[in-house]
N, C-alpha and C positions, 0 to 999 in steps of 0.2 A: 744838308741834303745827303743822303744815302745815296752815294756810287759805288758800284759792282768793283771789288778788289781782283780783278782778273792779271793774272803773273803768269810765267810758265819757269821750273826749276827743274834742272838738269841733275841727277843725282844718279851718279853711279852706272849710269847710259840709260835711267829713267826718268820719261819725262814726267812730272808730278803739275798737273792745272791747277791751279786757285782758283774759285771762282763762290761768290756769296749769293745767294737767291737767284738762281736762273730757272726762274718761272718758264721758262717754253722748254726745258731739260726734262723731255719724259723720263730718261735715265735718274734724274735725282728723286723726279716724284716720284717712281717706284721704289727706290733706295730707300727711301723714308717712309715708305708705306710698310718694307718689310721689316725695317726697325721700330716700328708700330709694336711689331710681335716680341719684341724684347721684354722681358720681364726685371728687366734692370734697372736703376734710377737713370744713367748714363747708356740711353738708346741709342745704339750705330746698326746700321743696314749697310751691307754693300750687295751693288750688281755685277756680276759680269758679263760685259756684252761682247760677244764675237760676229764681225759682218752684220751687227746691228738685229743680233739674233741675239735676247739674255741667255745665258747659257747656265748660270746659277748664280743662285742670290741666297745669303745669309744673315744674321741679326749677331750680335754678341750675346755671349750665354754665360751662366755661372753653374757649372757640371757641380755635381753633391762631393766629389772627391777630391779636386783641386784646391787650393786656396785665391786662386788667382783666376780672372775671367779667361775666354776666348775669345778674342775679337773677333770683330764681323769677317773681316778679311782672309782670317785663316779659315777661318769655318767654308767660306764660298770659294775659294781656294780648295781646301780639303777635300771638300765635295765633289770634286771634275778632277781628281789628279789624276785619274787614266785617259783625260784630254790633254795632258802635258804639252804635245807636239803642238798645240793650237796657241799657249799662252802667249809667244810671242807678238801674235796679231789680237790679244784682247786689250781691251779697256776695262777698269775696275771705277765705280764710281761709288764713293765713299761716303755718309752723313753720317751730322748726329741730329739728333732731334731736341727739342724742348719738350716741355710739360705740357701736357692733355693743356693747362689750365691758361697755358701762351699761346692757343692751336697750333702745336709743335713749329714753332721754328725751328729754321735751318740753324744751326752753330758749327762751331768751329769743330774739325773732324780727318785733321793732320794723320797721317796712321804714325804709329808711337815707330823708334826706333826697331824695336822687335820685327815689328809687321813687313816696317819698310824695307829690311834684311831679305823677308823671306817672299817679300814679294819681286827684288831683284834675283834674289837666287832661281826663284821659276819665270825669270828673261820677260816678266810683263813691263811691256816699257810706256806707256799710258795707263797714268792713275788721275782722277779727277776729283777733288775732295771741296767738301763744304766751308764756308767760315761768313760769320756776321757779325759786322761792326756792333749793332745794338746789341747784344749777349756775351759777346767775345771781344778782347781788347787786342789780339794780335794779327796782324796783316804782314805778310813778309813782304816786302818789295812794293811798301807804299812805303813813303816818305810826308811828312807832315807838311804842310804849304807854310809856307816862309810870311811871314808879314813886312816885309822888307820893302 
């Protein structure tokens, strides 16, 4: 049976949630609604909520001039940096999605080391991201049950 892999990881004085299908998370379902709008095989949405107010929300994009994507994170990030003074009290909530053809599940949606960098250097100390056992093999901070 499917249990919710909920952790909390302390990084760099940011706290980073785990957490797999959290159905009553208005915050995720719109996460994933705007990574909907992604035109990438690999769909990420992120929200950012202040006082439970979204304040911006982004998709990962691949610009004509880059060779390398933008993550969702930086993009919705990007978008408010003359809110700067506010980031300390926001939450960033993070997915990826599946295929139209799985009705997108939730998967695994760690922000890559890049992201994680620049989301502590703008002092957000609450990130909540995606991850699912059935799509995804990695869980931090579960341990396998012993048969002993």
């Amino acid at each position: 049976m499917n249990q919710p892999c909920n952790s909390k990881i302390n990084y760099n004085g940011c706290d980073y949630m785990v957490a797999r299908k959290l159905k009553n998370s208005k915050y995720f379902e719109m996460a994933a609604d705007v990574a909907k709008k992604s035109s990438m095989i690999q769909k990420h949405g992120c929200i950012i909520v202040y006082k439970n107010k979204i304040i911006s929300s982004a998709y990962n994009i691949m610009p004509m001039k880059y060779k390398d994507s933008v993550h969702a994170e930086i993009n919705a990030i990007s978008k408010i940096k003359h809110l700067q003074h506010l980031f300390k009290d926001c939450e960033l909530y993070i997915v990826r999605i599946g295929q139209n053809s799985m009705e997108y599940p939730l998967k695994y949606s760690k922000p890559c080391q890049h992201c994680a960098n620049f989301i502590i250097s703008k002092q957000i100390r609450k990130v909540y991201y995606s991850i699912n056992h059935e799509f995804d093999s990695y869980c931090p901070h579960s341990a396998p049950e012993s048969n002993e």
